[in-house]
C-alpha positions, 0 to 999 in steps of 0.5 A, spaced: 179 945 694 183 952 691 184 952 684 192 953 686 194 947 689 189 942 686 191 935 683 195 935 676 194 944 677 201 947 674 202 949 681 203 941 682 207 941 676 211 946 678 213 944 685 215 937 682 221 940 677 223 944 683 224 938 687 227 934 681 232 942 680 234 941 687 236 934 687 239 933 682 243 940 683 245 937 690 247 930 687 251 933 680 255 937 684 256 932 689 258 928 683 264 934 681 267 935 687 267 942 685 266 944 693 272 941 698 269 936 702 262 935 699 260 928 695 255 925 692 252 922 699 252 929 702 246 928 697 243 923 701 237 926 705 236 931 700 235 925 695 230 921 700 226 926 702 225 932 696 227 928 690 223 920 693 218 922 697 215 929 695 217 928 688 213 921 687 207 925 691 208 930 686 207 925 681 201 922 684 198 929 684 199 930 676 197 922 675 190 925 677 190 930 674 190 927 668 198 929 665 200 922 663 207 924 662 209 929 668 206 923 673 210 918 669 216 922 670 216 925 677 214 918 680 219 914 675 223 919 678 222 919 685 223 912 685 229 913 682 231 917 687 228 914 693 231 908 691 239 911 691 237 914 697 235 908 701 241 903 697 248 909 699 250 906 704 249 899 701 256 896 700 255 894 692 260 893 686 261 898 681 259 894 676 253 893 680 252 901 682 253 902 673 248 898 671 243 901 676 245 908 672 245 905 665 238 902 667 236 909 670 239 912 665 234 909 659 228 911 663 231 918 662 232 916 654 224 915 655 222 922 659 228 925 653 223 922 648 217 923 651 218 930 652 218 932 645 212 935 644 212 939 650 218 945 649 226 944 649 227 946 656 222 939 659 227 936 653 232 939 653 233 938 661 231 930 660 237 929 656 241 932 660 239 927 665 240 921 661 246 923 659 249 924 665 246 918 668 249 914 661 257 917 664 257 916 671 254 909 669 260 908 664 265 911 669 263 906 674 263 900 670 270 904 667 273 906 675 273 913 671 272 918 676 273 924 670 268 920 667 264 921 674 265 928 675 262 930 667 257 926 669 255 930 675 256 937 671 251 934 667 247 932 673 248 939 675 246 943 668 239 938 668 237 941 675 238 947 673 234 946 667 229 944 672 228 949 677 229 955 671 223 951 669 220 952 676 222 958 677 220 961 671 213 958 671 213 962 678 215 968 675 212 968 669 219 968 665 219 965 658 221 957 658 221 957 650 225 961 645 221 966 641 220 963 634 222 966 628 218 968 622 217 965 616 223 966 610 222 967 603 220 962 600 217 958 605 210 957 607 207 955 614 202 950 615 196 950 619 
């Protein structure tokens, strides 16, 4: 198997943070309204396919290539998305519809902290996530459709978080900011 497209490669990694950008920029500005005539639901087939399907096999490669925390989120992700695409035209109450995104929105809270250790633009785009699924919860269980559209503009800045990430390990542009040097008086371990 060529070295770029194995199981768990950077190129798996890669792919999955595009499917999860593209997504998740499709379901945020969905959300906002920003664009006359497109919602939310106009992120349906999207979601199924790219953000269900292809980023939970995205995880399955990364699970076999030994990245426990990428596998865990793209396929956690990929059936949050998978899921959210099968149940849009379920009629179900908001209440309902806001505990599904508050009980996503903690496994984001998971990935936010998990990611720690791997830079800030993998946490940075994490948080962004749960925080964007804490307030479209919330403005469901409030019928706060400005609560809804904050919500989807951080949907929308964690989806390009992810395809900057993506497209950066592409093109080999940085993802982490550079470091600053060591002041007077203080000393660096290790």
């Amino acid at each position: 198997m060529d070295n770029d497209v194995s199981a768990g490669s950077s190129s798996t990694s890669t792919l999955g943070h595009l499917a999860l950008g593209l997504t998740l920029l499709a379901f945020g500005i969905g959300h906002t309204r920003v664009i006359d005539g497109v919602t939310a639901a106009d992120a349906v087939s999207l979601a199924l396919y790219v953000g269900g399907i292809a980023l939970f096999v995205a995880g399955l490669l990364e699970f076999r290539g030994g990245s426990a925390f990428t596998g865990t989120a793209f396929v956690g992700l990929g059936a949050f998305w998978f899921t959210w695409g099968t149940g849009a035209d379920a009629h179900v109450s908001g209440h309902a519809a806001g505990l599904f995104l508050l009980l996503w929105a903690l496994f984001a809270l998971s990935l936010t902290l998990g990611a720690a250790g791997g830079g800030l633009l993998a946490q940075g785009t994490y948080a962004l996530l749960f925080l964007g699924l804490l307030l479209l919860g919330v403005g469901q269980f409030a019928g706060s459709d400005g609560l809804g559209k904050v919500g989807g503009w951080l949907a929308a800045l964690a989806g390009l978080a992810a395809w900057y990430g993506a497209t950066a390990a592409l093109a080999k542009w940085p993802t982490a900011l550079p470091g600053r040097a060591a002041g007077r008086g203080v000393t660096a371990a290790g």
